[in-house]
N, C-alpha and C positions, 0 to 999 in steps of 0.2 A: 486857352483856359485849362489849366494842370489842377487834376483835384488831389488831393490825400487818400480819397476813395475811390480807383481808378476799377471800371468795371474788367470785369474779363471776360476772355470768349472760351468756346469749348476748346480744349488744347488739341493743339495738332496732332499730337498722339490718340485722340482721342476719336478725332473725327478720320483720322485714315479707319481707324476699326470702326466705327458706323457707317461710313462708305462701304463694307462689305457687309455687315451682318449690325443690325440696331442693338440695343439693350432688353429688348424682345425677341430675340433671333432673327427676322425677319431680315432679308435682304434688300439693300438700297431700290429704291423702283425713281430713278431719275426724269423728269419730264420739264421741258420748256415754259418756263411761269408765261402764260397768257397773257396777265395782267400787271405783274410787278405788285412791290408793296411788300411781299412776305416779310416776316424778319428774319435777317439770318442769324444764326448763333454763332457762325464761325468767322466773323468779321465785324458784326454787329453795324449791321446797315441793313436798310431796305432792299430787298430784290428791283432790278429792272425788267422790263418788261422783255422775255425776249432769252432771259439768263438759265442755264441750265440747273437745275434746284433739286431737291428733295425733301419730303416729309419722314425722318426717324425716330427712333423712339429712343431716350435717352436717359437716365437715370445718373443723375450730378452726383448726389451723396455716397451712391453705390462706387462711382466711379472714384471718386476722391478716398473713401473707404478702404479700397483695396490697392493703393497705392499710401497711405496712412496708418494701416492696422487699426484703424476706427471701426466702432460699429455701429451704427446709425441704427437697425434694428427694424423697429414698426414706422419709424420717418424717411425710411428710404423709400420715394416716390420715381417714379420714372411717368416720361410723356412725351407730346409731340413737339419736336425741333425742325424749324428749316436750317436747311444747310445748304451749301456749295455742293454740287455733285461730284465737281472738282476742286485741287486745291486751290484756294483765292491767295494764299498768301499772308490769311488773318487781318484785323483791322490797322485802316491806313494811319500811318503815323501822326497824320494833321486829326483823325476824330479822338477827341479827348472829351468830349459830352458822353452823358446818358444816351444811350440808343430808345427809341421810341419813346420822348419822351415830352407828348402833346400834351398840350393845358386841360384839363378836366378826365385826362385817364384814370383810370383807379389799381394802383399797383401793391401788392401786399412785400413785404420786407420779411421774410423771416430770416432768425437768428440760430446758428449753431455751432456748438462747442466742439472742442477738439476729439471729442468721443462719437460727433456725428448727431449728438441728439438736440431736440431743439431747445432754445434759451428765452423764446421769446418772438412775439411777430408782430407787427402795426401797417394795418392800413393805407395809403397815403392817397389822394386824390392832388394829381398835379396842376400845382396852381401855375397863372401867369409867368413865372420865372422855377419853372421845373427842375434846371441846374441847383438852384440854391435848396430847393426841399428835398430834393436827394443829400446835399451833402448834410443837412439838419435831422434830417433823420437818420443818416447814414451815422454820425456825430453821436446820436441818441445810439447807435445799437452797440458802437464801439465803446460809449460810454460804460458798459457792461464790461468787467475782465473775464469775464465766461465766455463774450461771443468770439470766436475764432472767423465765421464766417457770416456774411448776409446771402442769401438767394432774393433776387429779385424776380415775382410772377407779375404777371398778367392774371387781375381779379377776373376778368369779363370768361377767360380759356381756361385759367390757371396756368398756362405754360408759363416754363423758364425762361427767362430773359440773359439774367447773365447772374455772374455771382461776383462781389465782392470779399476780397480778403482782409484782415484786422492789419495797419499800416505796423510796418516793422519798422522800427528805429535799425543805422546801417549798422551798429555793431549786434543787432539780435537779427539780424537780417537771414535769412534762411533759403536754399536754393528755389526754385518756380516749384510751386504741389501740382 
């Protein structure tokens, strides 16, 4: 199942430098998940039980900001991310679905422009076929020629889940941000 709205994980570049020092300065503190289940940002899959993990602090807009000359401003948010302690390698080629993405969650979408600031946000409670209201709403934010990006949270934590970019036709196609 190939969407138009392919999610993305935190860039490899991005997670070697949280592996040392978070977006808080705080250095990585790696421990054994007991339980399994976390989500990870850097592969976008659930932890197993067993896998060597971490909790970092991470800040998306900031990070995309200073690789964009954007300035996101008073929207630039940072929070808590699991991650691989080590490299996983990013997500596996066969996951093309929404990571976490059980019938009755409550996921908030917001929108922002190529300045970083936000454009707009909506709610969504995943229904029965979760794949199809991500892409309906996903549809809905692109529908905007302002939004350059979606962030998908987690209503229940607020954390980040993953971000979507505005699908680029190949001739406006532009290298990985």
């Amino acid at each position: 199942m190939t969407s138009p709205f392919p999610p993305r994980p935190i860039p490899s570049t991005t997670l070697k430098e949280l592996r040392g020092h978070d977006d808080a300065g705080a250095p990585m503190r790696p421990y054994p998940d007991d339980e399994g289940g976390a989500p990870l940002r850097c592969c976008l899959r659930s932890s197993t039980r067993g896998e060597l993990i971490a909790l970092v602090c991470y800040a998306p807009l900031r990070r995309w900001a200073a690789e964009t000359d954007a300035d996101p401003g008073a929207y630039d948010e940072q929070g808590p991310v699991f991650i691989h302690a080590e490299d996983c390698g990013g997500p596996a080629v066969e996951n093309t679905g929404y990571p976490w993405a059980r019938p009755g969650a409550l996921r908030v979408l917001r929108r922002y422009d190529r300045r970083g600031r936000i454009t707009g946000g909506r709610m969504l409670q995943l229904p029965d076929d979760p794949h199809a209201a991500f892409e309906n709403a996903l549809a809905e934010a692109f529908a905007d020629p302002a939004t350059d990006q979606v962030h998908v949270r987690a209503v229940e934590y607020g954390c980040f889940h993953f971000r979507v970019d505005r699908p680029r036709t190949p001739a406006a196609a532009t290298p990985d941000r």
